[in-house]
mmCIF file as gemmi writes it, N, C-alpha and C atoms, coordinates in Angstrom:
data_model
loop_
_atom_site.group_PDB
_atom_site.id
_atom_site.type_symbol
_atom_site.label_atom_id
_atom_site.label_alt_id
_atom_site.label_comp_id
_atom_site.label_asym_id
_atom_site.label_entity_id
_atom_site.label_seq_id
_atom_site.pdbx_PDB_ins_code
_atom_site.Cartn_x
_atom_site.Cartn_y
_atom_site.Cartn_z
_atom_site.occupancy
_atom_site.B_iso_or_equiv
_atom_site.pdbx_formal_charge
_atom_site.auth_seq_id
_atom_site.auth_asym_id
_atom_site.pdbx_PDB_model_num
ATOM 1 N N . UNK Axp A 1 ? 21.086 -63.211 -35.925 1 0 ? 1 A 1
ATOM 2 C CA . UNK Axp A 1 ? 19.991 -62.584 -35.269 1 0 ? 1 A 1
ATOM 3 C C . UNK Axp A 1 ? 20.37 -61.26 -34.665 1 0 ? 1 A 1
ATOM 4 N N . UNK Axp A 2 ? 21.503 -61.081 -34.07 1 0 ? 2 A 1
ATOM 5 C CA . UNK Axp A 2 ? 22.094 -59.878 -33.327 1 0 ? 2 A 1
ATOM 6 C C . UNK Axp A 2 ? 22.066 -58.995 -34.763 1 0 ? 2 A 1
ATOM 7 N N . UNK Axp A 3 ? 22.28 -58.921 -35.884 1 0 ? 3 A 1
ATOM 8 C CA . UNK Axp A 3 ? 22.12 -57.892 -36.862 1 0 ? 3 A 1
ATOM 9 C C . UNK Axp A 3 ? 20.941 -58.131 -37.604 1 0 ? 3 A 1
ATOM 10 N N . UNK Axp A 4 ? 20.048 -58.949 -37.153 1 0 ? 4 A 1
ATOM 11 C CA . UNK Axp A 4 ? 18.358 -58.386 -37.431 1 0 ? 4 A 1
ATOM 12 C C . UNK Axp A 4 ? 18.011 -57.463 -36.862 1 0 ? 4 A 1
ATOM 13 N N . UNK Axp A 5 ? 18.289 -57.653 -35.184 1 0 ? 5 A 1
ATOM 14 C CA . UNK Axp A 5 ? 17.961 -56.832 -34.451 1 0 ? 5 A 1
ATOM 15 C C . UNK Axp A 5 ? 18.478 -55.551 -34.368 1 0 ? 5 A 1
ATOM 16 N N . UNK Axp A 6 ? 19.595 -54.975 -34.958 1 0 ? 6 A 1
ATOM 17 C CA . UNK Axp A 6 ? 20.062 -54.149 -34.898 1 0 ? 6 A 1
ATOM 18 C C . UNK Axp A 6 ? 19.932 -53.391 -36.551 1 0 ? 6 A 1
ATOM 19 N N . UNK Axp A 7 ? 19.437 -53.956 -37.679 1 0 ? 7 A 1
ATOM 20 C CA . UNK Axp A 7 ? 18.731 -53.144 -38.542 1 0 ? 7 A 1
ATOM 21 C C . UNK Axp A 7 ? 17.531 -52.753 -38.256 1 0 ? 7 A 1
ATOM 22 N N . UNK Axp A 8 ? 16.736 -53.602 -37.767 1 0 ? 8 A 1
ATOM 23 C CA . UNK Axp A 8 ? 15.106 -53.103 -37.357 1 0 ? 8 A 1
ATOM 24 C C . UNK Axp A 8 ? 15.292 -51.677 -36.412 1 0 ? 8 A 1
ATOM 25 N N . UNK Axp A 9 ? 16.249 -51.601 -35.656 1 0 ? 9 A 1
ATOM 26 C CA . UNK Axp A 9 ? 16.555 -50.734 -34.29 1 0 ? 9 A 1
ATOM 27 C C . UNK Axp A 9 ? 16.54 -49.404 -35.058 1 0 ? 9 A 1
ATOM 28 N N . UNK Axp A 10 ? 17.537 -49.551 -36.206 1 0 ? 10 A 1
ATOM 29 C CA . UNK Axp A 10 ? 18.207 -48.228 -37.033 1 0 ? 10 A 1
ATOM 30 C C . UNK Axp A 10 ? 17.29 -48.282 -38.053 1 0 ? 10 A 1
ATOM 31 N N . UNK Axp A 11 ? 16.329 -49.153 -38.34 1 0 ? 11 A 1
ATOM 32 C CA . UNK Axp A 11 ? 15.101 -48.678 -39.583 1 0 ? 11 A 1
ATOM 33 C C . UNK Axp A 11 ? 14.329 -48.021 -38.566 1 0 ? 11 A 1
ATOM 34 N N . UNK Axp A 12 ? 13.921 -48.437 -37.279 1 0 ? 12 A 1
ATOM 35 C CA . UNK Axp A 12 ? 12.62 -47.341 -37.302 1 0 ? 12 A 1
ATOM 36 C C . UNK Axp A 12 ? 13.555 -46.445 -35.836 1 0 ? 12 A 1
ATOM 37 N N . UNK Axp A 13 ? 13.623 -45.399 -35.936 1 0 ? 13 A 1
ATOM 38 C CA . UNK Axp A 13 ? 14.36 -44.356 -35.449 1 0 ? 13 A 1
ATOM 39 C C . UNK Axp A 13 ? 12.885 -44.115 -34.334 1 0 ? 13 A 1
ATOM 40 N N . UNK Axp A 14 ? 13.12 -44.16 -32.828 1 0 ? 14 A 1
ATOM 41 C CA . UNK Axp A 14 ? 12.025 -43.519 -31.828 1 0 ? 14 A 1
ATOM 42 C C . UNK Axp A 14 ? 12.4 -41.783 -31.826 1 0 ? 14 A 1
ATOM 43 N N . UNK Axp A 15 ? 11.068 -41.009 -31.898 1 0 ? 15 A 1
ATOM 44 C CA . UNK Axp A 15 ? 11.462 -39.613 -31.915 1 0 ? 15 A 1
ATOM 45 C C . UNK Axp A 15 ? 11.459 -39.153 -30.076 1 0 ? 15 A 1
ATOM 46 N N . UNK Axp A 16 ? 11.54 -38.364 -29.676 1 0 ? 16 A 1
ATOM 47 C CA . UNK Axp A 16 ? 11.307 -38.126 -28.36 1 0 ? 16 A 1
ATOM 48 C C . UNK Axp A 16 ? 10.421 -37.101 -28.404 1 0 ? 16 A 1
ATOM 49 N N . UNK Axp A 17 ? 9.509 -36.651 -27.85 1 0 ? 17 A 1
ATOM 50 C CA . UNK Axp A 17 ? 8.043 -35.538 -27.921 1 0 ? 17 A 1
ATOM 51 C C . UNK Axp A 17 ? 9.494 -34.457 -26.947 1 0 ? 17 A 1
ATOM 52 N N . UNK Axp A 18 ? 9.499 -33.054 -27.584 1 0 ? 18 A 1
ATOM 53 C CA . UNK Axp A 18 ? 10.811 -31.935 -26.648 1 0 ? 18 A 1
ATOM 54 C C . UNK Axp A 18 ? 9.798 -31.76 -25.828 1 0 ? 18 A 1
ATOM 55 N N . UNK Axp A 19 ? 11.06 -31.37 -25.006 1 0 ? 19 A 1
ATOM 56 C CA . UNK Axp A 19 ? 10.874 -31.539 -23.4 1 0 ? 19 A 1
ATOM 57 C C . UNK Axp A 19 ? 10.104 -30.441 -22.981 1 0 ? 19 A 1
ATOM 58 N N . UNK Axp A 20 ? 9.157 -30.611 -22.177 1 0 ? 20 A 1
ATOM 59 C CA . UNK Axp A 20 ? 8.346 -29.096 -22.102 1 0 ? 20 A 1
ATOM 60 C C . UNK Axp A 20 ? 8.905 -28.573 -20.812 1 0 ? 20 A 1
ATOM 61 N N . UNK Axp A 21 ? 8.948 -27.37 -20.894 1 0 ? 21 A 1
ATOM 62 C CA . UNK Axp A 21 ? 9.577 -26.345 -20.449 1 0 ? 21 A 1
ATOM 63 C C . UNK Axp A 21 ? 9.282 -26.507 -18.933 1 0 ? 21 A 1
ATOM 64 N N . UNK Axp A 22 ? 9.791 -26.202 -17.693 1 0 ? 22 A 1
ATOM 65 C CA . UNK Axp A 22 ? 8.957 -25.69 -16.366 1 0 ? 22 A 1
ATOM 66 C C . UNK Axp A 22 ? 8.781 -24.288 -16.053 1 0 ? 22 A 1
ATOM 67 N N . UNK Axp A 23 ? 7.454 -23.94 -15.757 1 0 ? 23 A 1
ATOM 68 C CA . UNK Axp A 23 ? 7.587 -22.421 -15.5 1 0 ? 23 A 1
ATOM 69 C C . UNK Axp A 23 ? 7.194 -22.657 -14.336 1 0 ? 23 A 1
ATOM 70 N N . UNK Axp A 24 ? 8.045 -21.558 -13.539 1 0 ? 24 A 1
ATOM 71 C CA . UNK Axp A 24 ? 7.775 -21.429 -12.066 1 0 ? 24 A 1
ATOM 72 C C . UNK Axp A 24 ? 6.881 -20.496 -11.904 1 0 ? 24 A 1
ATOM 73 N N . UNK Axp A 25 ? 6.198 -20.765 -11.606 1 0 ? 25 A 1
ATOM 74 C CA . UNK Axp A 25 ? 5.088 -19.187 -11.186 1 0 ? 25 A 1
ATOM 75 C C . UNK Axp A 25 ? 4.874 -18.538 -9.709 1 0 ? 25 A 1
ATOM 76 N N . UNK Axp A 26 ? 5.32 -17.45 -9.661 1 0 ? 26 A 1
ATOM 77 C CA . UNK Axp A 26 ? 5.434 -17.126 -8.292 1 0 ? 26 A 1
ATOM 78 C C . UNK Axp A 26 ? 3.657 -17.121 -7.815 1 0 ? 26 A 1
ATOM 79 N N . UNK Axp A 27 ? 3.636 -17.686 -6.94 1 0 ? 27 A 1
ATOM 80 C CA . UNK Axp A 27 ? 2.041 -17.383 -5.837 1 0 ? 27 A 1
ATOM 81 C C . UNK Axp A 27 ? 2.346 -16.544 -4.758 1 0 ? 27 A 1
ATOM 82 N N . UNK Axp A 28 ? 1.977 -15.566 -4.29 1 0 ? 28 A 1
ATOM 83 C CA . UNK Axp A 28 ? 2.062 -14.905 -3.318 1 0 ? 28 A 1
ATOM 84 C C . UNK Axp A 28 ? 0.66 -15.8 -2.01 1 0 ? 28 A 1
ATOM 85 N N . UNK Axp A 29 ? 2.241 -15.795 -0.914 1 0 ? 29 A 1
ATOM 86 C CA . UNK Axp A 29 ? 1.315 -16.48 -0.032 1 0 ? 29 A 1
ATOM 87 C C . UNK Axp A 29 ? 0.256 -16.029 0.564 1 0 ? 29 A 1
ATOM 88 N N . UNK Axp A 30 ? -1.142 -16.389 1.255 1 0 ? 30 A 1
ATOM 89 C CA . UNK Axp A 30 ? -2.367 -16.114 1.279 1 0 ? 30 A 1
ATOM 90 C C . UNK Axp A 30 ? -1.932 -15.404 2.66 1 0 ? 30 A 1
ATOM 91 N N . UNK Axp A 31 ? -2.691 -14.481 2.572 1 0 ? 31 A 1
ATOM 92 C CA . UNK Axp A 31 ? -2.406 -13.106 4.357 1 0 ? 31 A 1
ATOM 93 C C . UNK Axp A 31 ? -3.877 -14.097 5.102 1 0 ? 31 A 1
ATOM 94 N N . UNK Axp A 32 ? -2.992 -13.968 6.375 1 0 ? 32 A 1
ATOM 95 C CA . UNK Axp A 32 ? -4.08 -15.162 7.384 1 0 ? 32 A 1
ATOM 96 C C . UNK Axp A 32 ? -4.496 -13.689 8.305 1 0 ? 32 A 1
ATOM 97 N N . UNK Axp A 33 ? -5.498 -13.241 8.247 1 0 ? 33 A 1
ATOM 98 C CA . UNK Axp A 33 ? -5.804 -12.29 8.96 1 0 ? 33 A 1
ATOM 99 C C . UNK Axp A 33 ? -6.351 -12.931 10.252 1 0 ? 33 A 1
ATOM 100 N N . UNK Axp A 34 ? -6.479 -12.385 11.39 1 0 ? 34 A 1
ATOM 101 C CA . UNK Axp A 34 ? -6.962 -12.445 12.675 1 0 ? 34 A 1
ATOM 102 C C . UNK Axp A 34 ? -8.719 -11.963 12.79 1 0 ? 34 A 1
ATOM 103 N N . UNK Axp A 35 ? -9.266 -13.124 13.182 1 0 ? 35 A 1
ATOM 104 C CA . UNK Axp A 35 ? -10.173 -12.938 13.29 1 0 ? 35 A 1
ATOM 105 C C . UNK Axp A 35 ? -10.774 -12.057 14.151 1 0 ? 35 A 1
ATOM 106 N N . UNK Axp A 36 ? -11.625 -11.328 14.755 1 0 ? 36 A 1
ATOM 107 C CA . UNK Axp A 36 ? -12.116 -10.297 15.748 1 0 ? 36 A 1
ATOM 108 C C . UNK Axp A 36 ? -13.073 -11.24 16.878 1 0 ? 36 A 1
ATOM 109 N N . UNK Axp A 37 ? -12.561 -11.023 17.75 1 0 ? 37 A 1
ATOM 110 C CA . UNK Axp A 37 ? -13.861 -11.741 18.571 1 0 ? 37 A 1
ATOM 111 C C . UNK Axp A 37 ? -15.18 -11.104 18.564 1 0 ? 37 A 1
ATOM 112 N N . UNK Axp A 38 ? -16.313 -11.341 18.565 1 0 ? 38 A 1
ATOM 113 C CA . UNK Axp A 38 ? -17.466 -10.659 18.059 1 0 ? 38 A 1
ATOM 114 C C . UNK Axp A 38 ? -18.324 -10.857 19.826 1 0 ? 38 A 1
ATOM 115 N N . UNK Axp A 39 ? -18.407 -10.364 20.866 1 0 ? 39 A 1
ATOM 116 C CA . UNK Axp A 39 ? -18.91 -10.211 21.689 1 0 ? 39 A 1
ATOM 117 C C . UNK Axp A 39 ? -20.276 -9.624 21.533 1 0 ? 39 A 1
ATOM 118 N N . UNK Axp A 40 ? -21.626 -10.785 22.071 1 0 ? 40 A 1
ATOM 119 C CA . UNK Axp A 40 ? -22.872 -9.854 22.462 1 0 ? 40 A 1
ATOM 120 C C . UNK Axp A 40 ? -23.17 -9.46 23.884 1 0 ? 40 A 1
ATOM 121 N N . UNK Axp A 41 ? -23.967 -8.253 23.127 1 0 ? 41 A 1
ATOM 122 C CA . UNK Axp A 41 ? -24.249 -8.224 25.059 1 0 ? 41 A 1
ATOM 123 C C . UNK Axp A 41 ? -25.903 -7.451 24.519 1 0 ? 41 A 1
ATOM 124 N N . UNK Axp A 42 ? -25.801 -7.46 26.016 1 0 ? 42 A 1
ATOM 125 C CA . UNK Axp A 42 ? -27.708 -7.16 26.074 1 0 ? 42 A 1
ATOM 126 C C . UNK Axp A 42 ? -28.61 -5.776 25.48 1 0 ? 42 A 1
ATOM 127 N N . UNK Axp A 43 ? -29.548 -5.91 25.495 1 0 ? 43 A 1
ATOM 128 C CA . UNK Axp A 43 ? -30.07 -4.9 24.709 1 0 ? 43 A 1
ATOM 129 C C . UNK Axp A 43 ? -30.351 -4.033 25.357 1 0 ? 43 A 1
ATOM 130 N N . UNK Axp A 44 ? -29.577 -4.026 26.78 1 0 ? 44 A 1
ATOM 131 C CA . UNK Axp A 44 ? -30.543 -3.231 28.267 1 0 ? 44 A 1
ATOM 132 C C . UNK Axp A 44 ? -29.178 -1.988 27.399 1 0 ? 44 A 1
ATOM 133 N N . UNK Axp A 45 ? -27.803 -3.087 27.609 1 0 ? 45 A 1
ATOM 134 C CA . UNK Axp A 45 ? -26.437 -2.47 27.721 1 0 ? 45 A 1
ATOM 135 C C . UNK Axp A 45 ? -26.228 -1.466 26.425 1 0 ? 45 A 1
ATOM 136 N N . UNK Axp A 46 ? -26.686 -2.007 24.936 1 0 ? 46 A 1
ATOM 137 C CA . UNK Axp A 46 ? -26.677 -1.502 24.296 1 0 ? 46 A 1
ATOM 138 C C . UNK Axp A 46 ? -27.468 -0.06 23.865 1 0 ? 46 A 1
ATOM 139 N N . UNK Axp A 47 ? -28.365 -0.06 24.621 1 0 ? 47 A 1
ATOM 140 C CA . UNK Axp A 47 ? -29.8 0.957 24.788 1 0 ? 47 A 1
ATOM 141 C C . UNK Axp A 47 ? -28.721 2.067 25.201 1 0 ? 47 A 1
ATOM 142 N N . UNK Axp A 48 ? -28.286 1.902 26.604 1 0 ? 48 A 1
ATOM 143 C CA . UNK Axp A 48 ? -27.831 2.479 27.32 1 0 ? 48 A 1
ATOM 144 C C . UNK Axp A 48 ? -26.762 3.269 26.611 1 0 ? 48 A 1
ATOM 145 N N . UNK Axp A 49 ? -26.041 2.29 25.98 1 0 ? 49 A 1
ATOM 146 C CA . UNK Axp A 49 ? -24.577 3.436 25.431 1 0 ? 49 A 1
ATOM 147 C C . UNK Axp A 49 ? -25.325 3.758 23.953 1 0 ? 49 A 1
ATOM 148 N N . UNK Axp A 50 ? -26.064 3.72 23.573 1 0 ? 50 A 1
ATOM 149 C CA . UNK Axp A 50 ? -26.662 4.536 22.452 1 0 ? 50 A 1
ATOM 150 C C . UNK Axp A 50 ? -27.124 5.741 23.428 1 0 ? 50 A 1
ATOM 151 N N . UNK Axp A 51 ? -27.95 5.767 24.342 1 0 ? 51 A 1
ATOM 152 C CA . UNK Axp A 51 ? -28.303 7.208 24.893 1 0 ? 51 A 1
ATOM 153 C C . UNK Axp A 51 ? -27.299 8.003 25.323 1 0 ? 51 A 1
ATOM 154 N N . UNK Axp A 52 ? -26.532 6.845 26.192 1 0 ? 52 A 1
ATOM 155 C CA . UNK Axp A 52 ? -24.963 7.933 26.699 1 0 ? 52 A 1
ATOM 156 C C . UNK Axp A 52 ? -24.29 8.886 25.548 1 0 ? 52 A 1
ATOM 157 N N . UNK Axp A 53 ? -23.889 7.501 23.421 1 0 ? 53 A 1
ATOM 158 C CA . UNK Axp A 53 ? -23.343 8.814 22.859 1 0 ? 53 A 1
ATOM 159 C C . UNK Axp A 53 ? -24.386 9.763 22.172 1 0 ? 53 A 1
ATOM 160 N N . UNK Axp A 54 ? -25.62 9.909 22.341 1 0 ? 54 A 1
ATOM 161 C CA . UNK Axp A 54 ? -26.492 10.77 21.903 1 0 ? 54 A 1
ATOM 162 C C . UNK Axp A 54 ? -26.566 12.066 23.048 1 0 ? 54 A 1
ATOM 163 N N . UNK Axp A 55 ? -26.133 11.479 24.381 1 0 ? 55 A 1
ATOM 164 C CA . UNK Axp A 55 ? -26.313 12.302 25.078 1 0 ? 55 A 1
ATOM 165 C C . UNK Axp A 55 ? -24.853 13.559 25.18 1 0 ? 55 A 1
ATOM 166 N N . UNK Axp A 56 ? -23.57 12.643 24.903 1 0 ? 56 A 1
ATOM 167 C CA . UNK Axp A 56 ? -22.129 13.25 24.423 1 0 ? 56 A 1
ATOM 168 C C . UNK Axp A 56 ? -22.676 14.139 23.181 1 0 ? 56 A 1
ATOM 169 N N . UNK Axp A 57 ? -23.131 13.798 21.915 1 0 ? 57 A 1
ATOM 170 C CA . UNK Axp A 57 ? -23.512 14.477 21.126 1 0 ? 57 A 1
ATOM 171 C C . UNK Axp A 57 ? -23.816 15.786 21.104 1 0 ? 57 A 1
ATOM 172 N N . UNK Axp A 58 ? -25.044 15.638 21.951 1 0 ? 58 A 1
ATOM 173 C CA . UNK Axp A 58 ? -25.934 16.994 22.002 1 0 ? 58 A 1
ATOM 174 C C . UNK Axp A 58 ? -25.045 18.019 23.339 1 0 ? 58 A 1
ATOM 175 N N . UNK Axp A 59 ? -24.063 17.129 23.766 1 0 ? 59 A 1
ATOM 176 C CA . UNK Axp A 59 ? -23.455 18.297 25.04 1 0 ? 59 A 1
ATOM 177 C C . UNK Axp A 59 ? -22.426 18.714 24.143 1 0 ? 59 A 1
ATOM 178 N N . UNK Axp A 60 ? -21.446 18.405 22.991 1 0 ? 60 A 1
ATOM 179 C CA . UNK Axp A 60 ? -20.481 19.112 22.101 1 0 ? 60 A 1
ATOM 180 C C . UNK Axp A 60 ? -21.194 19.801 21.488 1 0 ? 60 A 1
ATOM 181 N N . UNK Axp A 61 ? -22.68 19.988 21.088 1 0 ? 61 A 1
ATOM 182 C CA . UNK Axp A 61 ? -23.225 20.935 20.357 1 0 ? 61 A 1
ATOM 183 C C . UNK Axp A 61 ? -23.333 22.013 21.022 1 0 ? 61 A 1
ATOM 184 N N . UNK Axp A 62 ? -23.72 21.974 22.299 1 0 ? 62 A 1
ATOM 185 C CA . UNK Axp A 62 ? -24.467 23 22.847 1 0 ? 62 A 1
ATOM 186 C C . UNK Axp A 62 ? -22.812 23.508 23.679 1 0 ? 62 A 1
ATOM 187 N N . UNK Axp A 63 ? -21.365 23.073 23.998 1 0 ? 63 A 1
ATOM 188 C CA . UNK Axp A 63 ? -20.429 23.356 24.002 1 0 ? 63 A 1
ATOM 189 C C . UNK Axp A 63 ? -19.711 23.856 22.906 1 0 ? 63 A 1
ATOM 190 N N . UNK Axp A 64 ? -19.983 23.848 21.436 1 0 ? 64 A 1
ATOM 191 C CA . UNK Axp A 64 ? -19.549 24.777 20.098 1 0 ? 64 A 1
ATOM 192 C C . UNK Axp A 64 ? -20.512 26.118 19.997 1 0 ? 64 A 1
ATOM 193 N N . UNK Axp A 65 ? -21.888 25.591 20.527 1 0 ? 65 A 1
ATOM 194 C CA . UNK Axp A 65 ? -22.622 27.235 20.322 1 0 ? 65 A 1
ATOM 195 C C . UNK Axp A 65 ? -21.99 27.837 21.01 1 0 ? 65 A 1
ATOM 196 N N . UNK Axp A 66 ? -21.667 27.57 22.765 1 0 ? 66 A 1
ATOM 197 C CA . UNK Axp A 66 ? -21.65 28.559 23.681 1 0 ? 66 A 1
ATOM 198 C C . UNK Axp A 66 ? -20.353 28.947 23.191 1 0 ? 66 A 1
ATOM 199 N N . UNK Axp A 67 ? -19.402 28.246 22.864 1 0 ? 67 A 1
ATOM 200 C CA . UNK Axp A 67 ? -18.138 28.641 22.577 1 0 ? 67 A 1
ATOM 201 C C . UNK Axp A 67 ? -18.151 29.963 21.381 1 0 ? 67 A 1
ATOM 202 N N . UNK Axp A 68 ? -19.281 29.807 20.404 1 0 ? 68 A 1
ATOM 203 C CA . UNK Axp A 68 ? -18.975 30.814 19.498 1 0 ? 68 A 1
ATOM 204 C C . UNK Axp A 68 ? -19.709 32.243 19.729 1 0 ? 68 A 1
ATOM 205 N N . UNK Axp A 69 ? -20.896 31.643 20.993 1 0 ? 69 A 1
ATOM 206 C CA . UNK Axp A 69 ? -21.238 33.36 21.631 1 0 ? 69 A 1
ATOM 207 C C . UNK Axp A 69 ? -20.292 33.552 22.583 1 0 ? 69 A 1
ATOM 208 N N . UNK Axp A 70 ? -19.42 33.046 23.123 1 0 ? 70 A 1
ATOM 209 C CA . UNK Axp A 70 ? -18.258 33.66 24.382 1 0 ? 70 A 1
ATOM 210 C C . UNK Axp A 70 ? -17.489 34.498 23.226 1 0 ? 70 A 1
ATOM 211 N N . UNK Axp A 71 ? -17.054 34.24 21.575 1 0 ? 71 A 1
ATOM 212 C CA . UNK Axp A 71 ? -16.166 34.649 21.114 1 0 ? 71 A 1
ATOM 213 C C . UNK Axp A 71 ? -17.023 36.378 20.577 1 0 ? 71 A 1
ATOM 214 N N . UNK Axp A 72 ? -18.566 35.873 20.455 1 0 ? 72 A 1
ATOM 215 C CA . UNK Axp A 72 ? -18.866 37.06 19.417 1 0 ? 72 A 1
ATOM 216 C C . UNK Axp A 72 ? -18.729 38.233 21.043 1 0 ? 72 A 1
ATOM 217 N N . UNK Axp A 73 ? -19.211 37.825 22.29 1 0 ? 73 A 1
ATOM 218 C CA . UNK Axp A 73 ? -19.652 38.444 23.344 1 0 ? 73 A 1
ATOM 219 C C . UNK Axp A 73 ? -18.49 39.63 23.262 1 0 ? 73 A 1
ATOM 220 N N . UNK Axp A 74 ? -17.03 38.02 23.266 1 0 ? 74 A 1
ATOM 221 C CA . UNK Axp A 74 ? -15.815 39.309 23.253 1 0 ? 74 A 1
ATOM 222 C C . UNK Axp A 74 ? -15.681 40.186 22.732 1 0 ? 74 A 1
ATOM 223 N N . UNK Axp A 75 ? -15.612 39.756 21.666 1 0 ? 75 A 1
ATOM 224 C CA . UNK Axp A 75 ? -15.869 40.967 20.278 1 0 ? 75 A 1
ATOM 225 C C . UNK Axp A 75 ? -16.672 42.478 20.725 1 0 ? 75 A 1
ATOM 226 N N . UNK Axp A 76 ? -18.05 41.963 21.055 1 0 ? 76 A 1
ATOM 227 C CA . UNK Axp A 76 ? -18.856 43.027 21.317 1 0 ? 76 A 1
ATOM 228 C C . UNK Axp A 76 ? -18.515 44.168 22.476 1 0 ? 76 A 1
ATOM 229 N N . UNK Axp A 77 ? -17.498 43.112 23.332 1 0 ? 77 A 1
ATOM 230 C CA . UNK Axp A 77 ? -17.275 43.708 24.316 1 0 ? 77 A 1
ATOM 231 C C . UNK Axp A 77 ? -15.703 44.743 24.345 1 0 ? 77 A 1
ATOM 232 N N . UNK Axp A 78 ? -15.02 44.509 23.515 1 0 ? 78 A 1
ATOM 233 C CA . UNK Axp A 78 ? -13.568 45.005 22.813 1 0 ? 78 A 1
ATOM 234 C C . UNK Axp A 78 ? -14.624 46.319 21.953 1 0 ? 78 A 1
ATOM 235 N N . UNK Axp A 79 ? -15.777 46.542 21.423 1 0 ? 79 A 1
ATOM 236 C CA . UNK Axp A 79 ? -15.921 47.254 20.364 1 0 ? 79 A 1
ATOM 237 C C . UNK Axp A 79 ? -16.848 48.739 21.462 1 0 ? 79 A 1
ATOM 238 N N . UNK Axp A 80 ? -17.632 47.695 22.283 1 0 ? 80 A 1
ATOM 239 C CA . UNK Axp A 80 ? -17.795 48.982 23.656 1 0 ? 80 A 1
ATOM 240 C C . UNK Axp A 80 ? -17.391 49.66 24.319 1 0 ? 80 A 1
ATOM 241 N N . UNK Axp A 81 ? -16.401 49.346 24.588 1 0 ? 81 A 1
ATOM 242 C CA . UNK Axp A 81 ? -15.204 49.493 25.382 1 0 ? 81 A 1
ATOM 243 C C . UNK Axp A 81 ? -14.179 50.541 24.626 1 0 ? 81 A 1
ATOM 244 N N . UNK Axp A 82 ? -13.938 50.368 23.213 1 0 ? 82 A 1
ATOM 245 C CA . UNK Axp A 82 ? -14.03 51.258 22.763 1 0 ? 82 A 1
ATOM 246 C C . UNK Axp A 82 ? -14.924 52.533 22.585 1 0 ? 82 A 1
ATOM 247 N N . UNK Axp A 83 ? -16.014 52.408 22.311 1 0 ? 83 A 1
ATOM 248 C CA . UNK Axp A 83 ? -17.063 53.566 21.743 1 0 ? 83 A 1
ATOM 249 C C . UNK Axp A 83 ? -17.027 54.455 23.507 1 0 ? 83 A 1
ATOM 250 N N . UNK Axp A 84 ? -17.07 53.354 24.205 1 0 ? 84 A 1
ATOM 251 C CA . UNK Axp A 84 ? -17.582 54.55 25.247 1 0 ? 84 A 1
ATOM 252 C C . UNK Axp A 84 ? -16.754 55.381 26.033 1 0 ? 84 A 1
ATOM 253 N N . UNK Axp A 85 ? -15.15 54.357 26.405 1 0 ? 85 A 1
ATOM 254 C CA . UNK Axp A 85 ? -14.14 55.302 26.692 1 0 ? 85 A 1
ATOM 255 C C . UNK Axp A 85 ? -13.339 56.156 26.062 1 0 ? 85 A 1
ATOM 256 N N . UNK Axp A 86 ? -13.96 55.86 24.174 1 0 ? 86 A 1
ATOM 257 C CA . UNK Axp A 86 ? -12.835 56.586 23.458 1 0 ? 86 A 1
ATOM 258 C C . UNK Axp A 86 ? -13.587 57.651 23.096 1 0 ? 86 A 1
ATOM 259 N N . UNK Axp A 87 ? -15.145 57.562 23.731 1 0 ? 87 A 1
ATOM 260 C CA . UNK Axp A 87 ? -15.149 59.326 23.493 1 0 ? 87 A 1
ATOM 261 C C . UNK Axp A 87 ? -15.047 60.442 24.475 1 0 ? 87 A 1
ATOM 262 N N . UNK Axp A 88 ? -15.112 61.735 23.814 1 0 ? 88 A 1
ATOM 263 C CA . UNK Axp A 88 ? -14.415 62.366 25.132 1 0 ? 88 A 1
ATOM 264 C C . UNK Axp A 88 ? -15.738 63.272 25.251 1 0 ? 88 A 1
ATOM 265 N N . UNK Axp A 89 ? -15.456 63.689 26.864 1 0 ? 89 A 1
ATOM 266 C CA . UNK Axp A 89 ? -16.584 65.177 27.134 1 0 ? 89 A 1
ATOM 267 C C . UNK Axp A 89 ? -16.617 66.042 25.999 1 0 ? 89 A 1
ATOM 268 N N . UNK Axp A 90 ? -17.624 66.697 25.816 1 0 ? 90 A 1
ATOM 269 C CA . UNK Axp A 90 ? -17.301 67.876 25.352 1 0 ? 90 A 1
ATOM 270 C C . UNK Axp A 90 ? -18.674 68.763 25.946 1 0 ? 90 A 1
């Protein structure tokens, strides 16, 4: 019986399925961002600082005009200053 069993063994040969491969795959770990705290507030408060930067607004405007007539004023005033002392009696 021990060499029945051992022709049947060597007649049918088991194949093995090849070995499948492992691939490592890199994952890049997930970024945990920080959430923002989201604060409300009232519509009295919010009113308010909407007029305050409308009101900042319109004072840098009217602080770039004046700024660019102080520059032309100079100007005008460097070009008088010329004409009138640089001419002479005659």
């Amino acid at each position: 019986m021990a060499t029945l069993k051992k022709a049947v063994a060597k007649a049918t040969p088991t194949k093995r399925a090849p070995a499948k491969k492992l691939v490592m795959e890199y994952i890049p770990p997930k970024k945990v961002t920080k959430r923002e705290k989201t604060f409300e507030m009232p519509i009295e408060v919010k009113d308010w600082i909407d007029q305050a930067m409308s009101r900042m607004k319109s004072m840098q405007g009217k602080i770039d005009r004046l700024e660019t007539e102080v520059k032309e004023l100079k100007s005008y005033k460097r070009w008088a200053e010329h004409r009138i002392l640089g001419s002479s009696p005659e």
